[in-house]
C-alpha positions as CSV (number, residue, x, y, z in Angstrom):
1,X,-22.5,46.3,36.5
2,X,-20.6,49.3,36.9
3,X,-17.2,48.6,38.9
4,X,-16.6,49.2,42.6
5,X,-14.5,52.3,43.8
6,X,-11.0,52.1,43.8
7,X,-10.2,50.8,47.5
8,X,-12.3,47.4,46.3
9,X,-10.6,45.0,43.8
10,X,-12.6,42.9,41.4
11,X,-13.3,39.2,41.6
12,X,-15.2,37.5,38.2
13,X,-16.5,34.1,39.4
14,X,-17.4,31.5,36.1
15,X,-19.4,28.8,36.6
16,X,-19.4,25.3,35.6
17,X,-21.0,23.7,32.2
18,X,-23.9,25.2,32.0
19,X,-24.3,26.2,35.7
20,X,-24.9,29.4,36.9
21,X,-24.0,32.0,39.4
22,X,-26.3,29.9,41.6
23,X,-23.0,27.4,42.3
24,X,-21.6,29.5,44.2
25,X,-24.3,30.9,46.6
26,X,-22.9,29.6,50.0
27,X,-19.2,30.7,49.2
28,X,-18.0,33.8,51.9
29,X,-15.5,35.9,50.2
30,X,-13.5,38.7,51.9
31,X,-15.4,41.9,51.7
32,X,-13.1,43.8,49.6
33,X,-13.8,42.7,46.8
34,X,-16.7,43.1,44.4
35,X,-18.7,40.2,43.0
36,X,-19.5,40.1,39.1
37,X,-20.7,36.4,37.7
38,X,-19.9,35.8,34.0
39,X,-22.8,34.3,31.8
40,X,-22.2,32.1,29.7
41,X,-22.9,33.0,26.0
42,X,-24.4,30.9,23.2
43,X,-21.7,29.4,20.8
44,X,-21.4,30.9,17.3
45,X,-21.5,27.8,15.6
46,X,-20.3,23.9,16.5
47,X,-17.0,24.4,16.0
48,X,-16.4,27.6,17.3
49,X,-13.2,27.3,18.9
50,X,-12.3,28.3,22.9
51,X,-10.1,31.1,22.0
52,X,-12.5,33.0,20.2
53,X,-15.2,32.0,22.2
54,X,-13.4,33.8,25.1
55,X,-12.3,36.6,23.1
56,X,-16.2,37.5,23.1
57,X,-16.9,36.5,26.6
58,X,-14.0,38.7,27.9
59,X,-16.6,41.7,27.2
60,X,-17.9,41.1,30.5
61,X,-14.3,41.7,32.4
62,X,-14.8,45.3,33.1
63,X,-11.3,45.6,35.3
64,X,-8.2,45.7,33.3
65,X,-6.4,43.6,36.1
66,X,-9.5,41.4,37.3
67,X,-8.9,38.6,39.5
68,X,-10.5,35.3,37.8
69,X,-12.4,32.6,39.8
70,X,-13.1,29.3,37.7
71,X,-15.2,26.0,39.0
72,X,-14.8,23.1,36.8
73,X,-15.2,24.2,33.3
74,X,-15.3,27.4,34.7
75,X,-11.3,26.8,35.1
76,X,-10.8,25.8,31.8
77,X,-12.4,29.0,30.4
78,X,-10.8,31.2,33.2
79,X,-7.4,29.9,32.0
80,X,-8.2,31.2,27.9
81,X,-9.4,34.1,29.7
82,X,-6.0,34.7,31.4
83,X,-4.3,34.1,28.3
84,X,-6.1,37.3,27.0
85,X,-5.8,39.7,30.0
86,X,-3.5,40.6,32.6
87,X,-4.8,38.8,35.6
88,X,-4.2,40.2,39.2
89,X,-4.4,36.3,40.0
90,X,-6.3,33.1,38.5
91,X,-7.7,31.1,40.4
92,X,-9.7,27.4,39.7
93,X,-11.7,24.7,42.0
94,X,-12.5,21.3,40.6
95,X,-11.0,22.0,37.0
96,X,-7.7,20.8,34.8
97,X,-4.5,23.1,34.9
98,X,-3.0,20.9,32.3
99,X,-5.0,19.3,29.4
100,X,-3.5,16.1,30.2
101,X,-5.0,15.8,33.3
102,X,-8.3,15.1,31.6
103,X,-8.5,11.6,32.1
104,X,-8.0,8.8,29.3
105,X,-11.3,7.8,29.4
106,X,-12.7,11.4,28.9
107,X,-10.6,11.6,25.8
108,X,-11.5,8.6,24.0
109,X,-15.0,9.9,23.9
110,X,-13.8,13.1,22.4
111,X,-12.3,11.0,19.6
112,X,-15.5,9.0,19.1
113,X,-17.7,12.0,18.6
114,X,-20.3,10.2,21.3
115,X,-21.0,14.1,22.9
116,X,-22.1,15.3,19.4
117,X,-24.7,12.0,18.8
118,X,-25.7,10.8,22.1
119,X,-29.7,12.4,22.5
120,X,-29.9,14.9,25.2
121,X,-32.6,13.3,27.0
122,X,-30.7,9.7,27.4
123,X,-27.4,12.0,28.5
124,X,-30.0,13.6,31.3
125,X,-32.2,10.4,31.9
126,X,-29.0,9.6,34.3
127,X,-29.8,12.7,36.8
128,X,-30.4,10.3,39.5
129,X,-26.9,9.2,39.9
130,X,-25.6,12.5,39.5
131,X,-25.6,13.7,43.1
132,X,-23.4,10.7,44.3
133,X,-21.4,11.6,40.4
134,X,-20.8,15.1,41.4
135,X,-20.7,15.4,45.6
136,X,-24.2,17.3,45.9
137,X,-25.4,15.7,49.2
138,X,-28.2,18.5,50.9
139,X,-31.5,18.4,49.3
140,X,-31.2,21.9,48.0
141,X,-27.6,20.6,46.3
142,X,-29.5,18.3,44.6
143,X,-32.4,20.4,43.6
144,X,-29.8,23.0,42.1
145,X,-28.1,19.8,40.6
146,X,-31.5,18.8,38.5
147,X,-32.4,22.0,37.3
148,X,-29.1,22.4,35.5
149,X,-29.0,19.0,34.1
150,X,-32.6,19.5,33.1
151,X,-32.6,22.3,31.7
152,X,-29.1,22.9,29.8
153,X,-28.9,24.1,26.2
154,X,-28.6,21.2,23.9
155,X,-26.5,22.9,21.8
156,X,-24.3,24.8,24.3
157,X,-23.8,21.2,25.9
158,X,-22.6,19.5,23.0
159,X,-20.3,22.5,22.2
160,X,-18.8,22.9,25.9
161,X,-18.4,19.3,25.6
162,X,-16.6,19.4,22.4
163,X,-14.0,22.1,23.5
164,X,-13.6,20.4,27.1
165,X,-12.7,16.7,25.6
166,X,-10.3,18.5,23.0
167,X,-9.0,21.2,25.1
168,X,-5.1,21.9,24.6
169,X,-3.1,23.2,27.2
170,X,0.4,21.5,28.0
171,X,2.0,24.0,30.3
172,X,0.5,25.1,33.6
173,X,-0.7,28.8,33.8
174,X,2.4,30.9,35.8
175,X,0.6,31.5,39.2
176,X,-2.0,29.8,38.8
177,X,-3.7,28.7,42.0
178,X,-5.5,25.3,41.8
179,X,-7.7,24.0,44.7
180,X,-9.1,20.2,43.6
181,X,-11.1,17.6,46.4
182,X,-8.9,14.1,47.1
183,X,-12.4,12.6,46.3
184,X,-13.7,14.3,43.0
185,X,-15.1,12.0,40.8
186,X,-15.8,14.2,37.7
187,X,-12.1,14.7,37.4
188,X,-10.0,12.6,39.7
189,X,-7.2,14.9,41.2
190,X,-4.2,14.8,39.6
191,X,-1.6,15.6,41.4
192,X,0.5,18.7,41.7
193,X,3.0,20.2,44.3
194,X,1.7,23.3,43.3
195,X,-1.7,22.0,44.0
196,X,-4.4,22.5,47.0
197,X,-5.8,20.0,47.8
198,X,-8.9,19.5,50.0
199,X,-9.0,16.1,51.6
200,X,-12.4,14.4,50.8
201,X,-13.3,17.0,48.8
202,X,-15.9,16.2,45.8
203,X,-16.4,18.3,42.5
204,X,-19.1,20.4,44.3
205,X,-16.9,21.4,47.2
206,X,-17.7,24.9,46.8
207,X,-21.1,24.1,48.1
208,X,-20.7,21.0,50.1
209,X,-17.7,22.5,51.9
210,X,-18.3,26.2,51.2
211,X,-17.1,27.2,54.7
212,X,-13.8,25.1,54.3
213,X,-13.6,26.4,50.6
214,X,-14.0,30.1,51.7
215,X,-11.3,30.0,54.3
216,X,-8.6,28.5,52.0
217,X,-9.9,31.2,49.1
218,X,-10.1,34.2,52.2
219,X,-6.4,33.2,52.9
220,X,-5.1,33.7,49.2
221,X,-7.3,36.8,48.3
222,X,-6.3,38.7,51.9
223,X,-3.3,40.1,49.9
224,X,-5.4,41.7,46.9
């Protein structure tokens, strides 16, 4: 997509695990800037490691100062991504500044290796609890919700899920912006005074509170 003319500025939205630019449908941004979604790209191998997968998805950044938009793994990605540009300003909903606020139980299961043996289909014969697991509460939430789950890439899952429970990031990104739900359940806030945080807000908040959402994100992109 070529890039907008100079009076715009450039916003690259990234998705969660395996989600799509679907996620953030109901999301009003301010008009001056210029949508572009990432894709997600397939892994090079099972061990391909986050930094060099992001060294090949940053093809897609056409703007030498873009401003980055990460939801839930989105953020995590967003955050290598910043590491290898020069962000106007990162921001990430639902997601982990820090690698230590991945919670305990999360990283036990990246020591066990359960992500890399479980079979998909038991991993997605849970579906059913996933709306209450996740915040989606309209039908066409859930619908959106099942056809990811359904139809993710086995190996892309187990990858994403490899790099996510082993993810290594001990300092906070300078300037990083950081919006996370009081009542995520995916990844219980942990909190930050440099934090936003949206009271009752679940993991899906960009679509189950997308007006809310896209006033707090109109207010920190009306200087850009």
């Amino acid at each position: 997509m070529p890039l907008a003319s100079d009076h715009m500025r450039n916003i690259f939205l990234i998705s969660g695990l395996g989600a799509d630019k679907r996620m953030f449908q109901y999301l009003q941004l301010p008009a001056h800037l210029q949508q572009h979604h990432v894709e997600w790209i397939a892994p090079e191998h099972p061990d391909e490691p986050l930094h060099s997968y992001a060294l090949r998805l940053k093809q897609q950044i056409t703007d030498p100062n873009p401003i980055l938009l990460g939801l839930s793994y989105g953020g995590v990605v967003a955050i290598e991504l910043a590491k290898l540009l020069k962000p106007e300003k990162t921001i990430i909903i639902s997601s982990m500044a820090t690698s230590c606020a991945l919670p305990w139980y999360y990283r036990m299961l990246g020591k066990t290796q359960l992500h890399r043996r479980v079979p998909l289909r038991l991993l997605q014969s849970g579906w059913p609890l996933a709306p209450w697991f996740f915040g989606a509460h309209t039908p066409p939430e859930k619908k959106l919700l099942k056809e990811i789950i359904l139809d993710i890439d086995e190996a892309y899952l187990r990858w994403s899920l490899g790099r996510l429970l082993n993810w290594q990031q001990a300092e906070r990104l300078p300037g990083l912006v950081q919006l996370h739900g009081t009542a995520d359940r995916v990844l219980p806030l942990c909190s930050n005074p440099a934090l936003i945080r949206v009271e009752g807000g679940e993991h899906l908040m960009v679509m189950d509170r997308a007006p809310e959402i896209s006033g707090i994100l109109s207010q920190i992109l009306a200087s850009t």
